[in-house]
N, CA, C and O atoms as a GROMACS GRO file, in nm:
protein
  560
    1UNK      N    1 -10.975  -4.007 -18.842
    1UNK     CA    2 -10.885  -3.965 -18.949
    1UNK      C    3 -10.921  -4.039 -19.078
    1UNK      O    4 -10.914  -4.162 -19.076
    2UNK      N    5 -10.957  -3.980 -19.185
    2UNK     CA    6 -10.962  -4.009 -19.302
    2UNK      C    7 -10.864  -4.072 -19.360
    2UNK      O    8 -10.749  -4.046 -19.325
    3UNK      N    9 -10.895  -4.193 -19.489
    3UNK     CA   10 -10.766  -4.285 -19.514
    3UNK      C   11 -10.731  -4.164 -19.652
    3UNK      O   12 -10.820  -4.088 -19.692
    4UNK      N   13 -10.601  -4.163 -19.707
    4UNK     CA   14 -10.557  -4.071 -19.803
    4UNK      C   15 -10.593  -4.102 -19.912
    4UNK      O   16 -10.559  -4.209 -19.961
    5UNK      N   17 -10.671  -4.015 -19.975
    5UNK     CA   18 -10.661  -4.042 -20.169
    5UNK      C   19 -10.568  -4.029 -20.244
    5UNK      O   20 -10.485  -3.938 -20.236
    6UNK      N   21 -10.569  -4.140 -20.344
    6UNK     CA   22 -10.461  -4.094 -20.385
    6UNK      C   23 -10.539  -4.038 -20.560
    6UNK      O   24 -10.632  -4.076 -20.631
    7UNK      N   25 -10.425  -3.923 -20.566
    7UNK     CA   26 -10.505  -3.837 -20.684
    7UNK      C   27 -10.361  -3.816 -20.756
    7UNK      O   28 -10.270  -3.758 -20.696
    8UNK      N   29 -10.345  -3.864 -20.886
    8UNK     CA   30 -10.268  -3.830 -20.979
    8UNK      C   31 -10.203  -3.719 -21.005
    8UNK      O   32 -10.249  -3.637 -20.927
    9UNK      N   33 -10.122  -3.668 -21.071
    9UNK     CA   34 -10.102  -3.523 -21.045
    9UNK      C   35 -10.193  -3.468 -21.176
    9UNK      O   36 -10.253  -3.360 -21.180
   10UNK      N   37 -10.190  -3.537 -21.247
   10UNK     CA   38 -10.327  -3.431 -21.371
   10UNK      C   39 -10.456  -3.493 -21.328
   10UNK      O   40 -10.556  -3.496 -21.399
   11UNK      N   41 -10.447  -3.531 -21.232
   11UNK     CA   42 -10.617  -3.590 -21.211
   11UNK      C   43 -10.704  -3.463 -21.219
   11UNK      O   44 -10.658  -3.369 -21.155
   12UNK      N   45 -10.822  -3.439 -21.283
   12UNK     CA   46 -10.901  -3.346 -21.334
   12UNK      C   47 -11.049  -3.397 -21.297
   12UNK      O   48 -11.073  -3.512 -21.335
   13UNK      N   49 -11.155  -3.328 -21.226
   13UNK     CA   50 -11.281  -3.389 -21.202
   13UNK      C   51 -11.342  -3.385 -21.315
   13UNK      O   52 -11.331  -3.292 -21.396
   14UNK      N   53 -11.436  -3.519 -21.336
   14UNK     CA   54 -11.482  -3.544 -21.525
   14UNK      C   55 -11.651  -3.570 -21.450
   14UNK      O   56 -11.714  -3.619 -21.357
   15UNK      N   57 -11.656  -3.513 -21.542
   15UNK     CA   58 -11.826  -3.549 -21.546
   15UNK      C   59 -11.876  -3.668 -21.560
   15UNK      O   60 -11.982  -3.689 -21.500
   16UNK      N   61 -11.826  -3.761 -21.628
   16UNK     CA   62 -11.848  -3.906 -21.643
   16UNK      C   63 -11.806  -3.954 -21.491
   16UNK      O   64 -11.768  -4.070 -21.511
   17UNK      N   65 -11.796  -3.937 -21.396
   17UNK     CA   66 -11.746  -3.987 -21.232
   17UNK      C   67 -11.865  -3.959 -21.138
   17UNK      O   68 -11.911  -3.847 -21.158
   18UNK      N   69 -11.926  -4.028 -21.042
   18UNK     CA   70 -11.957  -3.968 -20.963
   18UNK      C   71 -11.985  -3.867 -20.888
   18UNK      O   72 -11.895  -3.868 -20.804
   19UNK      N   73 -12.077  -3.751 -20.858
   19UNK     CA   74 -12.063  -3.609 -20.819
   19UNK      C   75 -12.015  -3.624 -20.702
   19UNK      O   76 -12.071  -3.697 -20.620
   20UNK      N   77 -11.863  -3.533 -20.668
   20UNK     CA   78 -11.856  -3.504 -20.545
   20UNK      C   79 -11.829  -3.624 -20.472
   20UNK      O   80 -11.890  -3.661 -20.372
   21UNK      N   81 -11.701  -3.704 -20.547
   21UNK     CA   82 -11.699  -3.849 -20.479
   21UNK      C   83 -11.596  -3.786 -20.424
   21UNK      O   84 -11.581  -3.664 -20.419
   22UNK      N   85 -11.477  -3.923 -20.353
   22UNK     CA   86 -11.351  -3.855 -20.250
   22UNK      C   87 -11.240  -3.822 -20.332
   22UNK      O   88 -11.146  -3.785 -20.262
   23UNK      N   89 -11.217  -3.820 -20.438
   23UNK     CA   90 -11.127  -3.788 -20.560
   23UNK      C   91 -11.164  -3.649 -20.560
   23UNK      O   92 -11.096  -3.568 -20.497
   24UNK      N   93 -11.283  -3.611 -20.637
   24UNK     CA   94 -11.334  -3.473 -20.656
   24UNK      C   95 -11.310  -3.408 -20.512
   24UNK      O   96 -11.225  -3.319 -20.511
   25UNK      N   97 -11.359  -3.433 -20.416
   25UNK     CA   98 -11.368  -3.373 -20.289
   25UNK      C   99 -11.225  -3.382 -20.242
   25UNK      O  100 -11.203  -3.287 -20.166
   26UNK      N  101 -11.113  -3.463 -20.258
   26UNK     CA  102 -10.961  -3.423 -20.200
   26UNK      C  103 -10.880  -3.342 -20.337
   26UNK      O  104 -10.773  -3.284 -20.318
   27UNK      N  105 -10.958  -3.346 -20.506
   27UNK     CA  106 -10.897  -3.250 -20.576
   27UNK      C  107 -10.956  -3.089 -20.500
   27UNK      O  108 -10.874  -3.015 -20.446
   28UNK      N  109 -11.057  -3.065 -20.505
   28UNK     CA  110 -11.132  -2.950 -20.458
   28UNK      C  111 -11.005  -2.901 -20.303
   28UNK      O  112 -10.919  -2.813 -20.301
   29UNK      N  113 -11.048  -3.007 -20.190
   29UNK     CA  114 -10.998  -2.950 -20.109
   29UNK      C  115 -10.810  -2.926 -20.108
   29UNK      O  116 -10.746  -2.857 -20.029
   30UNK      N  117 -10.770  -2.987 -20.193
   30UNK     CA  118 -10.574  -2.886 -20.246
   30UNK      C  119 -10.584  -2.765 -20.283
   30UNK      O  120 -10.531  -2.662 -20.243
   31UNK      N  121 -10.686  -2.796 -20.396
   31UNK     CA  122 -10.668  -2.627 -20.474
   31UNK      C  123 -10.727  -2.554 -20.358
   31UNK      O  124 -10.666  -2.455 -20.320
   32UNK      N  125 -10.830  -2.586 -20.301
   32UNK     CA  126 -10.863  -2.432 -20.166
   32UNK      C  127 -10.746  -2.425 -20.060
   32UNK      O  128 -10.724  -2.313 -20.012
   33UNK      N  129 -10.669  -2.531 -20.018
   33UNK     CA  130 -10.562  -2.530 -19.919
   33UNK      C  131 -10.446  -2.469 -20.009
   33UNK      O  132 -10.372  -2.396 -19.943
   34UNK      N  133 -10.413  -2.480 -20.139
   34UNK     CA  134 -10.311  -2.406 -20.218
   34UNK      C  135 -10.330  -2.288 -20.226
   34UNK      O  136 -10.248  -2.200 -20.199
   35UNK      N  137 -10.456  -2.270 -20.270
   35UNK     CA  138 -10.481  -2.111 -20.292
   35UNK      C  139 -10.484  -2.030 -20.170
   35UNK      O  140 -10.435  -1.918 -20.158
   36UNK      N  141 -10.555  -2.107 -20.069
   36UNK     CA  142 -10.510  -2.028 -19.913
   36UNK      C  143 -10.390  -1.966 -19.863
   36UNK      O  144 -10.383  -1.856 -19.809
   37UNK      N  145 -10.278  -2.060 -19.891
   37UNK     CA  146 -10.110  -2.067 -19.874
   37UNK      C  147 -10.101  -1.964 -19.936
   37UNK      O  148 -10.067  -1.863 -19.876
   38UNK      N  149 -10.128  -1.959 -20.076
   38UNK     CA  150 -10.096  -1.796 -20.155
   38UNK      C  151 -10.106  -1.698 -20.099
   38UNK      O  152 -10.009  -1.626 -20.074
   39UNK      N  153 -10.237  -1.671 -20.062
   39UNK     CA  154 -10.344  -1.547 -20.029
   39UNK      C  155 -10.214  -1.527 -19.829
   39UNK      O  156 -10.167  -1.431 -19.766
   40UNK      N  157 -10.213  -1.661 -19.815
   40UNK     CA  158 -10.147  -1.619 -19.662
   40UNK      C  159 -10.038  -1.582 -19.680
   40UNK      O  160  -9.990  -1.484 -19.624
   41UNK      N  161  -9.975  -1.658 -19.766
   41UNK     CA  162  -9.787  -1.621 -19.790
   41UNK      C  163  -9.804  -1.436 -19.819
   41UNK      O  164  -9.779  -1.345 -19.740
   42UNK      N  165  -9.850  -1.431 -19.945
   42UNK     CA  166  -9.894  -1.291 -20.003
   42UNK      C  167  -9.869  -1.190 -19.889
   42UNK      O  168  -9.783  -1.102 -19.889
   43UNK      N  169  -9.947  -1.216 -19.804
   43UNK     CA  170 -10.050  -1.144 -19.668
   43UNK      C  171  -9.886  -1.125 -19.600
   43UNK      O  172  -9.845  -1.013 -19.567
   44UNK      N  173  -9.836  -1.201 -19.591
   44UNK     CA  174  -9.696  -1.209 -19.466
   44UNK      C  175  -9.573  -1.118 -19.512
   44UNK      O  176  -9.496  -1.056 -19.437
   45UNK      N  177  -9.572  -1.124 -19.672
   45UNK     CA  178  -9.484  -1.020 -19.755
   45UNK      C  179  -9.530  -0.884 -19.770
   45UNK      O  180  -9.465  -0.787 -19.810
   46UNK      N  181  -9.657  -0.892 -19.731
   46UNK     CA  182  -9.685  -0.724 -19.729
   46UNK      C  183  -9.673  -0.656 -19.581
   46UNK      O  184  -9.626  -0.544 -19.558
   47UNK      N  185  -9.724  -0.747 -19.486
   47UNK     CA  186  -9.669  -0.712 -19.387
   47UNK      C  187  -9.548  -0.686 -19.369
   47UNK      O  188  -9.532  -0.572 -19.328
   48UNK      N  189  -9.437  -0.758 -19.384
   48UNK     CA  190  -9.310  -0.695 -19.379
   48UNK      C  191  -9.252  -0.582 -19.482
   48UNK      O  192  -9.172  -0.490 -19.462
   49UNK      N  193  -9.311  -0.615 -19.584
   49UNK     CA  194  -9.292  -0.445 -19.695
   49UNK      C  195  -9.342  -0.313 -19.595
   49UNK      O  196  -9.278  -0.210 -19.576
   50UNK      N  197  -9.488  -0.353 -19.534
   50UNK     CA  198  -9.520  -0.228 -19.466
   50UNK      C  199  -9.417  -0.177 -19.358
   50UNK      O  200  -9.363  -0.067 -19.370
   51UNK      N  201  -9.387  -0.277 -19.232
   51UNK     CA  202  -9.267  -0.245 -19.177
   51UNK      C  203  -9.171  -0.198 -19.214
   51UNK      O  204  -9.137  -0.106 -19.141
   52UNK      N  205  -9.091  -0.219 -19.315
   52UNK     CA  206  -9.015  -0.192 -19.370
   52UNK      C  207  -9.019  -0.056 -19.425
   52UNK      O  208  -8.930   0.023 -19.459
   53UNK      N  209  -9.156  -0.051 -19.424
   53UNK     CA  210  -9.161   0.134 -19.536
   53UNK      C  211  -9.211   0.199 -19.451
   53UNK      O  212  -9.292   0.286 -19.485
   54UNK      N  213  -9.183   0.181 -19.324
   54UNK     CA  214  -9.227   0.244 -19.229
   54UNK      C  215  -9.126   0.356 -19.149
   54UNK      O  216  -9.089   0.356 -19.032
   55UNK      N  217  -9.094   0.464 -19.272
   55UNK     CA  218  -9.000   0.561 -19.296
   55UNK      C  219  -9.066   0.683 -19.273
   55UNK      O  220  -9.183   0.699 -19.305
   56UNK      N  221  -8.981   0.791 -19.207
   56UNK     CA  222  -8.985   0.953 -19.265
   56UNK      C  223  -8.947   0.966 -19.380
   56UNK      O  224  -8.840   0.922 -19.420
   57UNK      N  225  -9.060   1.052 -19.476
   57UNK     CA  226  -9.024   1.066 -19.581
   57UNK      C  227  -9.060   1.242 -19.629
   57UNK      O  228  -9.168   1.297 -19.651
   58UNK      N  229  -8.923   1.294 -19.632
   58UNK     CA  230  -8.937   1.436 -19.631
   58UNK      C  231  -9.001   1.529 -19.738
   58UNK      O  232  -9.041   1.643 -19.715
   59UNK      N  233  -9.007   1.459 -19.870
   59UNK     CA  234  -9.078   1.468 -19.938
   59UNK      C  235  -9.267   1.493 -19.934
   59UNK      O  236  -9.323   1.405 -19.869
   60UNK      N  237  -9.344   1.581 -19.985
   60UNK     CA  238  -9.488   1.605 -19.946
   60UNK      C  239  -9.539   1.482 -20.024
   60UNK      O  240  -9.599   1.385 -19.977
   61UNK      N  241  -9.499   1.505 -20.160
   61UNK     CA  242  -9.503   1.415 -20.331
   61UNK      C  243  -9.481   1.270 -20.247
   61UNK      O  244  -9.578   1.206 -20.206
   62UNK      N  245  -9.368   1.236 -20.229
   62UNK     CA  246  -9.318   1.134 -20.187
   62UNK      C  247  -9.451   1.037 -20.111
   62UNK      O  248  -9.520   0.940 -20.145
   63UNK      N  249  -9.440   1.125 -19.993
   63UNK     CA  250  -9.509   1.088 -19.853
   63UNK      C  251  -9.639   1.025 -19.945
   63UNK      O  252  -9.660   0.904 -19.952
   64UNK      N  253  -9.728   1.140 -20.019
   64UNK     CA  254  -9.875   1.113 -20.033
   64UNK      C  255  -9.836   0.980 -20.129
   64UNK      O  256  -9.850   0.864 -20.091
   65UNK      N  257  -9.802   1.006 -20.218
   65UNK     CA  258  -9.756   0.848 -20.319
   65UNK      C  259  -9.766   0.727 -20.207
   65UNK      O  260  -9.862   0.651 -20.204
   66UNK      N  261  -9.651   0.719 -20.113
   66UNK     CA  262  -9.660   0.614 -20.040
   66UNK      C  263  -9.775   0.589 -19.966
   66UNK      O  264  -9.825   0.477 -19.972
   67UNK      N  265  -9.835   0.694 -19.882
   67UNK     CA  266  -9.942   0.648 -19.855
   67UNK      C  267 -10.075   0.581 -19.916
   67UNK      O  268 -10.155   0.499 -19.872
   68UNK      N  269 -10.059   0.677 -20.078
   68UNK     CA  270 -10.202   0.650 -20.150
   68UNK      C  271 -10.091   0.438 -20.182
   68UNK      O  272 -10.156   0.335 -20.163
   69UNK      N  273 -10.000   0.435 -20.208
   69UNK     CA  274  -9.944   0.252 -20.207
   69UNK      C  275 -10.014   0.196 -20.113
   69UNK      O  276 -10.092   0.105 -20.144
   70UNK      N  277  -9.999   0.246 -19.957
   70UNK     CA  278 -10.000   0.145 -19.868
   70UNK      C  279 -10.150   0.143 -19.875
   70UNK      O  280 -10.166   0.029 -19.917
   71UNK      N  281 -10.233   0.179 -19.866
   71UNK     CA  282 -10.377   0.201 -19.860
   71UNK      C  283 -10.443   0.089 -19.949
   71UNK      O  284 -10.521   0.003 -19.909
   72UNK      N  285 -10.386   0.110 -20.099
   72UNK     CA  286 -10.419   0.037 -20.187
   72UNK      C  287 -10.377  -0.148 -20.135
   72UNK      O  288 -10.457  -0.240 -20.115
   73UNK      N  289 -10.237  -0.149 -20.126
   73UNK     CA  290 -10.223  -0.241 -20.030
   73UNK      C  291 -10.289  -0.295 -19.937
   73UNK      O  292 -10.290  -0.416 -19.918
   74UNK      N  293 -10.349  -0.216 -19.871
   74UNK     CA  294 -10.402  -0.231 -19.727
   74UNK      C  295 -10.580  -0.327 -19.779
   74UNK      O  296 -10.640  -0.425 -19.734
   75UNK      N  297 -10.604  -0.239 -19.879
   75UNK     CA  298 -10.741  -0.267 -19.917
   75UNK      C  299 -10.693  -0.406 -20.009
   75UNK      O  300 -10.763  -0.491 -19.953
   76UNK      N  301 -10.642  -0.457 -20.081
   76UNK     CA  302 -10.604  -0.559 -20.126
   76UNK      C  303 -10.594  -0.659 -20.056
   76UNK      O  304 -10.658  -0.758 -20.090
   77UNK      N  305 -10.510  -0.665 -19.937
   77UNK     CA  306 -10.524  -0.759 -19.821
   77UNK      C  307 -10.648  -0.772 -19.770
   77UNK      O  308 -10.700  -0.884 -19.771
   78UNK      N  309 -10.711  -0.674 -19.722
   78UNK     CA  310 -10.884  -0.694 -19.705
   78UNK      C  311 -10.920  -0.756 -19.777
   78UNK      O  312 -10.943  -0.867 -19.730
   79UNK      N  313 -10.942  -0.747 -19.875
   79UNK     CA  314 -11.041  -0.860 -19.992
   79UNK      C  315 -10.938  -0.999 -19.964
   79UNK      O  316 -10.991  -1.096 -19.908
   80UNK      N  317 -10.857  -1.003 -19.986
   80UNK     CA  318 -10.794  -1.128 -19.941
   80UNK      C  319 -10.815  -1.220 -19.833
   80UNK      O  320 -10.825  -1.342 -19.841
   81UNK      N  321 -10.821  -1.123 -19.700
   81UNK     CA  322 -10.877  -1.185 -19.578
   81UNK      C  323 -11.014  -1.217 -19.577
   81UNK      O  324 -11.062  -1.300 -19.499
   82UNK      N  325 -11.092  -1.141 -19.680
   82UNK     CA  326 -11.233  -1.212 -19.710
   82UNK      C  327 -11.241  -1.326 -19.799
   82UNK      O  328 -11.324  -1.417 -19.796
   83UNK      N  329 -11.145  -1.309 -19.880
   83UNK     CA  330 -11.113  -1.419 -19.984
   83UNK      C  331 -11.102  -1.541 -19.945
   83UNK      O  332 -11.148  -1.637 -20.007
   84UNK      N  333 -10.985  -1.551 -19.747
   84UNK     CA  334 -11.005  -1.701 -19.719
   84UNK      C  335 -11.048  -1.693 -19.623
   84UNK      O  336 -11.001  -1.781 -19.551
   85UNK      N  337 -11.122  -1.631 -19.571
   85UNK     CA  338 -11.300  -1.617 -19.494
   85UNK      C  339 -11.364  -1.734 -19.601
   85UNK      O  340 -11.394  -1.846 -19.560
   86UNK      N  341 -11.375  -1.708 -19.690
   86UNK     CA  342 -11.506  -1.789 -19.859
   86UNK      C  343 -11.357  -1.938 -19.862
   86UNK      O  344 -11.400  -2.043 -19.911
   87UNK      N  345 -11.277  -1.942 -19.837
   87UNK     CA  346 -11.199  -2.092 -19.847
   87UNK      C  347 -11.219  -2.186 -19.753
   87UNK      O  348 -11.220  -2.310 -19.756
   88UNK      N  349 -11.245  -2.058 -19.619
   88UNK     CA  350 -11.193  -2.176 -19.511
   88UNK      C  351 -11.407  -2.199 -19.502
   88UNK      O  352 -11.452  -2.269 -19.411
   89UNK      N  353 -11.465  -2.159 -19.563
   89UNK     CA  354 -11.600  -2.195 -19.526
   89UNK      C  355 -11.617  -2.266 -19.653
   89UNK      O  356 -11.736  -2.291 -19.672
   90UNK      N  357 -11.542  -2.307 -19.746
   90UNK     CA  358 -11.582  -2.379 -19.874
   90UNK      C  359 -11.504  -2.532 -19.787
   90UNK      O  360 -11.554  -2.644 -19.792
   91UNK      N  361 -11.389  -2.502 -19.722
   91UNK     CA  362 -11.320  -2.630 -19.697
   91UNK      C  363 -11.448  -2.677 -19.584
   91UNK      O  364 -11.487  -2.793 -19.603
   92UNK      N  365 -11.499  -2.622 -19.500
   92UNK     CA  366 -11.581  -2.661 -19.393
   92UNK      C  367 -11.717  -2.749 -19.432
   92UNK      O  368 -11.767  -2.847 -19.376
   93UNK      N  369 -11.768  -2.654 -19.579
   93UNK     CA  370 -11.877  -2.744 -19.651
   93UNK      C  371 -11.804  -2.863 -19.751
   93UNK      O  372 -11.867  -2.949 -19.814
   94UNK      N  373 -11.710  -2.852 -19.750
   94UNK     CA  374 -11.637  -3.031 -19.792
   94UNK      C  375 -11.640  -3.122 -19.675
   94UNK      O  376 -11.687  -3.234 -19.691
   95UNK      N  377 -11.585  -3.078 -19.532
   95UNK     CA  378 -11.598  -3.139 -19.451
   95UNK      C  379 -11.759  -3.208 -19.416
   95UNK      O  380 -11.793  -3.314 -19.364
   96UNK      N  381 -11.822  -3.114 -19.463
   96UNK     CA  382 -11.950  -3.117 -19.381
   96UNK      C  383 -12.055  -3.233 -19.480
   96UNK      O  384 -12.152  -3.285 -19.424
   97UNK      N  385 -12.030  -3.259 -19.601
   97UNK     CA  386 -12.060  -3.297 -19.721
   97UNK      C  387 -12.121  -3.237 -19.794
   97UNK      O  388 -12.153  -3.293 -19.900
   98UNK      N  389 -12.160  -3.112 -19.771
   98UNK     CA  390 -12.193  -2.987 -19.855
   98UNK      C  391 -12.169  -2.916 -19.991
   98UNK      O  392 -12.239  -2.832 -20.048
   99UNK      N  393 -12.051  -2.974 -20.029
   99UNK     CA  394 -11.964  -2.873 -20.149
   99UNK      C  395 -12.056  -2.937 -20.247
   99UNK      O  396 -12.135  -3.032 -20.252
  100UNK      N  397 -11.997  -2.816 -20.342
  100UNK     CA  398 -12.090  -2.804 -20.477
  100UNK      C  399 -12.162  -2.854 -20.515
  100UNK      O  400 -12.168  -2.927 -20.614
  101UNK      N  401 -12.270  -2.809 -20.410
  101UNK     CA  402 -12.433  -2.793 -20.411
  101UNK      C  403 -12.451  -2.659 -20.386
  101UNK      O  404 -12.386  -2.594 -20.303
  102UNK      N  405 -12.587  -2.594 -20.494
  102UNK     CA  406 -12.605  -2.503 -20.489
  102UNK      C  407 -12.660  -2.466 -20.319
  102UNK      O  408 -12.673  -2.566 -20.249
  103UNK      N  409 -12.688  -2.347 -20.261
  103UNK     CA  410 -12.710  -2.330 -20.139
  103UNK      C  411 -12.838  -2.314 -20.205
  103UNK      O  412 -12.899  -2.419 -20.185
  104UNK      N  413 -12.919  -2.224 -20.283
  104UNK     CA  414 -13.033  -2.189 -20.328
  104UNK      C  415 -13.078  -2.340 -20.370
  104UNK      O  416 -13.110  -2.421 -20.283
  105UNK      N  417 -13.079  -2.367 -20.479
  105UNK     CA  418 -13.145  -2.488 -20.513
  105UNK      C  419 -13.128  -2.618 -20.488
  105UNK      O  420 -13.212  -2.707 -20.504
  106UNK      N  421 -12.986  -2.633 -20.438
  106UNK     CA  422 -12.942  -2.802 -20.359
  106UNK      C  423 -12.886  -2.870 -20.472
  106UNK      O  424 -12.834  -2.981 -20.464
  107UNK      N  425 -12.897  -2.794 -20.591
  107UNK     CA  426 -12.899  -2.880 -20.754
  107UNK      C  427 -12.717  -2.873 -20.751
  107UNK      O  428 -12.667  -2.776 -20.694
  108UNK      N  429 -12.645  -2.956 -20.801
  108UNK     CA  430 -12.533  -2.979 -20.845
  108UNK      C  431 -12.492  -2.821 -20.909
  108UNK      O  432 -12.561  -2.745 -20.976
  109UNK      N  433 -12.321  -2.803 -20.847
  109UNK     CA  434 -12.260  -2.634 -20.928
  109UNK      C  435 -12.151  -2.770 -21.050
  109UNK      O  436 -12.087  -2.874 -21.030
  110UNK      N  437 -12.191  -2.669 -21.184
  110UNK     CA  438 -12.078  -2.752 -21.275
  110UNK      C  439 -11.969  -2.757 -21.230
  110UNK      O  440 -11.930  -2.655 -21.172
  111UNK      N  441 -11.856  -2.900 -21.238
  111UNK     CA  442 -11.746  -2.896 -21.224
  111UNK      C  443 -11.656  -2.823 -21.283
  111UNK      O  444 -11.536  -2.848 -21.269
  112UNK      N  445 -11.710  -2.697 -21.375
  112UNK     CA  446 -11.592  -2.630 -21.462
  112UNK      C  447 -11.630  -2.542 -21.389
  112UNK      O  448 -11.521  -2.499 -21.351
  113UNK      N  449 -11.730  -2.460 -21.322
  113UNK     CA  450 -11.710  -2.368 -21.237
  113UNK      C  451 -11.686  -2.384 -21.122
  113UNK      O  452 -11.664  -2.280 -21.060
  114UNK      N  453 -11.680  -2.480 -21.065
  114UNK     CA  454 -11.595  -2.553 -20.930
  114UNK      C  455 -11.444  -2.492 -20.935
  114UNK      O  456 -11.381  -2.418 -20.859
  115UNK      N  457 -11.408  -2.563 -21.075
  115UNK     CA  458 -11.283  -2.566 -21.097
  115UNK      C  459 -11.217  -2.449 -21.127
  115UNK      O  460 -11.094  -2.452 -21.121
  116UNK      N  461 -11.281  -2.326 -21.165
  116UNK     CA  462 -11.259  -2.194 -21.208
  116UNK      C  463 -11.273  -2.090 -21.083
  116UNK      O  464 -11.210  -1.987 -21.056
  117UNK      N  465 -11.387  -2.163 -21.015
  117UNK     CA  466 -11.390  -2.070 -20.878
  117UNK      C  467 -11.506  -2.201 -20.751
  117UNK      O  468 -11.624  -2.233 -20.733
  118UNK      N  469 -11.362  -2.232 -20.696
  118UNK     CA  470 -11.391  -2.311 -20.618
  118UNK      C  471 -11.470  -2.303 -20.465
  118UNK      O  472 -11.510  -2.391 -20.389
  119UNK      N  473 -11.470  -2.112 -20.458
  119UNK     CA  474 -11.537  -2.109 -20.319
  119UNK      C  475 -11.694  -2.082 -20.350
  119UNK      O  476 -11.771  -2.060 -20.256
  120UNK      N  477 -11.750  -2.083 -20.516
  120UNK     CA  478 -11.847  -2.071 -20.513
  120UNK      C  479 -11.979  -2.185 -20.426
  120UNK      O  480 -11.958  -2.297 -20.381
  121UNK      N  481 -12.101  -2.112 -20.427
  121UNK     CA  482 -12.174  -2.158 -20.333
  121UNK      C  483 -12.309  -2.135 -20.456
  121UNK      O  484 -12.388  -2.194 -20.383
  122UNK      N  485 -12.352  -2.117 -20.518
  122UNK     CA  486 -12.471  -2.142 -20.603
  122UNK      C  487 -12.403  -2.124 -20.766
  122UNK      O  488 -12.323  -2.049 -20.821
  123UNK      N  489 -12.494  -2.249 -20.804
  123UNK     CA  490 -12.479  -2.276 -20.955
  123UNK      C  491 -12.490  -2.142 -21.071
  123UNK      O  492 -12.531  -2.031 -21.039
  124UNK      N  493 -12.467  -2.162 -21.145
  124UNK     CA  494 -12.446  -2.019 -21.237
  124UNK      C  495 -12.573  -1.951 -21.278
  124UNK      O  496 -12.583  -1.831 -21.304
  125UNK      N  497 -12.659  -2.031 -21.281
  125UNK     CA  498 -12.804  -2.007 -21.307
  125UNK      C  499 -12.850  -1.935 -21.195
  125UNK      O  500 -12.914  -1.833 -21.222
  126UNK      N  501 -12.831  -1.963 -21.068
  126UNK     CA  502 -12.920  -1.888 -20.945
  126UNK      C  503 -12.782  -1.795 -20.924
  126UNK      O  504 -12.799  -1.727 -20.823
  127UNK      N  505 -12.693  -1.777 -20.966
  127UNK     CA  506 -12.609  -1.675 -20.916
  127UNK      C  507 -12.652  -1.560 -21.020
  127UNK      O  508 -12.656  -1.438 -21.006
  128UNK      N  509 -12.679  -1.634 -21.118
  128UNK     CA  510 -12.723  -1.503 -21.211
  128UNK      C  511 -12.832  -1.465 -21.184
  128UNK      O  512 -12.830  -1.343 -21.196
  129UNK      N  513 -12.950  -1.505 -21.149
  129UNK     CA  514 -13.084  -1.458 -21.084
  129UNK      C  515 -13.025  -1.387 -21.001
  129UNK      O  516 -13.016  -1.266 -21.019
  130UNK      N  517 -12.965  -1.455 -20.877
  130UNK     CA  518 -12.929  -1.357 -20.790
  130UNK      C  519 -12.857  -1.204 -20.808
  130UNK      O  520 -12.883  -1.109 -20.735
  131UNK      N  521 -12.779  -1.203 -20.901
  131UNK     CA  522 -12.715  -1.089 -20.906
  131UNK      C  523 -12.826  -0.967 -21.022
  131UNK      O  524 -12.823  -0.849 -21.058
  132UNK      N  525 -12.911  -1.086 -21.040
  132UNK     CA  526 -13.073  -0.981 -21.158
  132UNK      C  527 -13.111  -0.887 -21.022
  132UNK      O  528 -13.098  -0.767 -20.999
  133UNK      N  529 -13.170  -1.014 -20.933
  133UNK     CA  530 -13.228  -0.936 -20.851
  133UNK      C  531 -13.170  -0.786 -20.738
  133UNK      O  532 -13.234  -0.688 -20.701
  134UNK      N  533 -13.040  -0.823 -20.714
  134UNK     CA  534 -12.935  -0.743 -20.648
  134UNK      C  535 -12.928  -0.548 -20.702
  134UNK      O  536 -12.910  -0.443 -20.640
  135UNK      N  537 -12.956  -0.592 -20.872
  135UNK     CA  538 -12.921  -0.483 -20.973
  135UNK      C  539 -13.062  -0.415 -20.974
  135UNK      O  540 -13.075  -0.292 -20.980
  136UNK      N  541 -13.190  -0.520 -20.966
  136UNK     CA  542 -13.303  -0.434 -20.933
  136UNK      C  543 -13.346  -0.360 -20.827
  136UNK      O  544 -13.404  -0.251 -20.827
  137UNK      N  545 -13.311  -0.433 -20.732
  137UNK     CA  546 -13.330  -0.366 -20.571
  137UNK      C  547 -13.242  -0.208 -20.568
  137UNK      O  548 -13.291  -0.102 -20.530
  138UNK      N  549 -13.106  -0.227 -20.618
  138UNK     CA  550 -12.990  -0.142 -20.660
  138UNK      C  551 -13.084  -0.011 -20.727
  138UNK      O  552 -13.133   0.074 -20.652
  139UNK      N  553 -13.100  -0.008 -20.858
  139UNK     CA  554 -13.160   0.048 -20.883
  139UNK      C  555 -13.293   0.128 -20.877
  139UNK      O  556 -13.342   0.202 -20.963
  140UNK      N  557 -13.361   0.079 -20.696
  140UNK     CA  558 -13.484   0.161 -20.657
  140UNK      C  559 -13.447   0.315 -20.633
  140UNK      O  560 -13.535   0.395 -20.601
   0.00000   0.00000   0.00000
C-alpha cells in the first residue's frame, strides 16, 4: 500500500517540478477516478430513464421520436463505456509507471495536454502525424 500524498486543493502540475513525480501522478490519478464516477454515475441515470420509458406508446410520431432518443442515448453510453475502457487503462499506466509518456516516442506528453485530456497516450506531435497518416491511408 502506497503512503498518501498529500495534494492541495489548487495544486496544479508545473513544469518547473519533476516529470511525473507522486504529486503529478496522484493529481492525474483523481481527475481519471473523478471523471470515471461521472461517466459511471451518468451511465446508472440512463439506465433507469430507459426503464422507466419503457412504455406503450400509442402514438406512431411518438413511438419513432422515442426510439430515435433512446438509440441516441444508447450510442452515447457506448462511447462512454469506451471512454472508461481509455481511464481505467490510463489509471493502469500510472500504476505501471507509464503515464505521460508518449507510447510512439517514449518522449514526455505536455502537462497542459495531460491536463486537458488525461487518457491521452502520445504527445501532440506524433498524434498529429498519426492522425496525417490515418487521413492518407483514408483517402486511398
Amino acid at each position: 500500500m502506497k503512503a498518501e500524498v498529500f495534494l492541495p486543493n489548487d495544486y496544479r502540475p508545473a513544469e518547473d517540478e519533476p516529470f511525473m513525480n507522486e504529486r503529478q501522478l496522484e493529481y492525474f490519478r483523481r481527475k481519471l477516478l473523478a471523471w470515471k464516477g461521472e461517466l459511471l454515475s451518468d451511465s446508472r441515470d440512463t439506465i433507469e430513464g430507459l426503464q422507466d420509458s419503457t412504455r406503450n406508446i400509442p402514438d406512431i410520431a411518438d413511438r419513432a421520436s422515442e426510439e430515435t432518443d433512446r438509440a441516441l442515448e444508447l450510442r452515447t453510453r457506448d462511447r462512454q463505456r469506451k471512454l472508461v475502457a481509455k481511464i481505467d487503462a490510463a489509471l493502469r499506466r500510472i500504476d505501471e509507471g507509464e503515464y505521460g509518456y508518449c507510447e510512439e516516442t517514449g518522449e514526455p506528453i505536455s502537462l497542459k495536454r495531460l491536463d486537458a485530456r488525461p487518457i491521452a497516450t502520445m504527445s501532440l506531435e506524433a498524434q498529429e502525424r498519426h492522425e496525417r497518416r490515418e487521413k492518407v491511408h483514408r483517402d486511398d
